[in-house]
N, C-alpha and C positions, 0 to 999 in steps of 0.2 A: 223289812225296814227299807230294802232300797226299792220298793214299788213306791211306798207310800213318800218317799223321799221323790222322785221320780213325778208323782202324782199331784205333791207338792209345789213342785216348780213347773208341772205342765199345765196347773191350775193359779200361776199367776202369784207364787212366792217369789221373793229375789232372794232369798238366802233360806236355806234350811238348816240347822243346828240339831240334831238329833242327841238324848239320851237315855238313858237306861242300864244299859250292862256297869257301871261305874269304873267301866277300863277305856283306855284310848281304842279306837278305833279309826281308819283310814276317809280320805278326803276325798272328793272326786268333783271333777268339772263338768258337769251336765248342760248340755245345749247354752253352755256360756256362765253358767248358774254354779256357785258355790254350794256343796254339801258338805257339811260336818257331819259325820256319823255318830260321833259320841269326845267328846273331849276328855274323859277320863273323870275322876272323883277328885271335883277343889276344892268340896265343903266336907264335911263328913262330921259325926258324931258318936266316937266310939264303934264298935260294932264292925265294922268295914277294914278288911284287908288292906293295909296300903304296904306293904312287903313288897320289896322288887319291882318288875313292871306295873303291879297292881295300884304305886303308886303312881306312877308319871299321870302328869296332867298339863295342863295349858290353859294360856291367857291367848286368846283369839281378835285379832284385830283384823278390817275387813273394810274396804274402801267399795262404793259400787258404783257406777255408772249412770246417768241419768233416768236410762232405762230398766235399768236396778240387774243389770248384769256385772259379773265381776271384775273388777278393775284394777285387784291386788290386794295386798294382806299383809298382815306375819302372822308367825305364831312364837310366843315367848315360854320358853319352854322353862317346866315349874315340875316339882317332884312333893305328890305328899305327905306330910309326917305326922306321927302323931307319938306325942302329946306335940302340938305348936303348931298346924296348921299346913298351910302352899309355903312354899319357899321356892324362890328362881334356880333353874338347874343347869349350874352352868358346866356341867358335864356334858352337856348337849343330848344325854343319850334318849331323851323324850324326842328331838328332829328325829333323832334318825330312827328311831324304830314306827315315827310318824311314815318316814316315809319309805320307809319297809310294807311298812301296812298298807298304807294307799299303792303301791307298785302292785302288789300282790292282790289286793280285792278287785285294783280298778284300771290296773295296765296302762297304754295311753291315755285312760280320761284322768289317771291322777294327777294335780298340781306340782309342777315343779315346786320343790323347797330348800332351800340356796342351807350354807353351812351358818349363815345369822338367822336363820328363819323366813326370810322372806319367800312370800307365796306368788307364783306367777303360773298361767298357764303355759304349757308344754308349746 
């Protein structure tokens, strides 16, 4: 995933959002370039784990630059439930285990993420 992420932006994306696993996964700042690896499951219909971390999820916002490099962000951190959908979580504990993950997959390239969400580069 991080080739084709990588590949992505070296072929002239300005933003890449990746999903699939339906868990959160970590962020990273590529040659200036925003990558989402996975923002976790906001839709769901039955079927799907949202227990625990398996629920955390996110509302992604993401400003870019002329050049469509990144200029800043948040992330609004959302936990989901079911029966009843995303709910805002204001437990914060979706930051911080954001930016656990991205420390941990992506070390210096991950995006700083402030204690309101806000996204900035390191």
């Amino acid at each position: 995933m991080r080739a084709f992420a990588h590949a992505a932006v070296d072929a002239g994306s300005d933003l890449v959002v990746g999903h699939g696993p339906h868990v959160l996964r970590g962020m990273e700042i590529y040659r200036g370039w925003l990558i989402a690896y996975s923002l976790g499951t906001f839709a769901n219909h039955r079927g799907i784990n949202v227990r625990g971390l398996l629920g955390r999820t996110m509302i992604l916002q993401v400003s870019l630059d002329k050049d469509g490099t990144f200029a800043g962000g948040r992330v609004i951190p959302a936990r989901q439930r079911f029966p009843g959908g995303p709910r805002l979580d204001p437990s914060k504990t979706t930051l911080r285990r954001l930016r656990r993950l991205s420390r941990l997959d992506f070390g210096n390239r991950a995006p700083k993420i402030s204690n309101t969400g806000v996204i900035s580069i390191r």
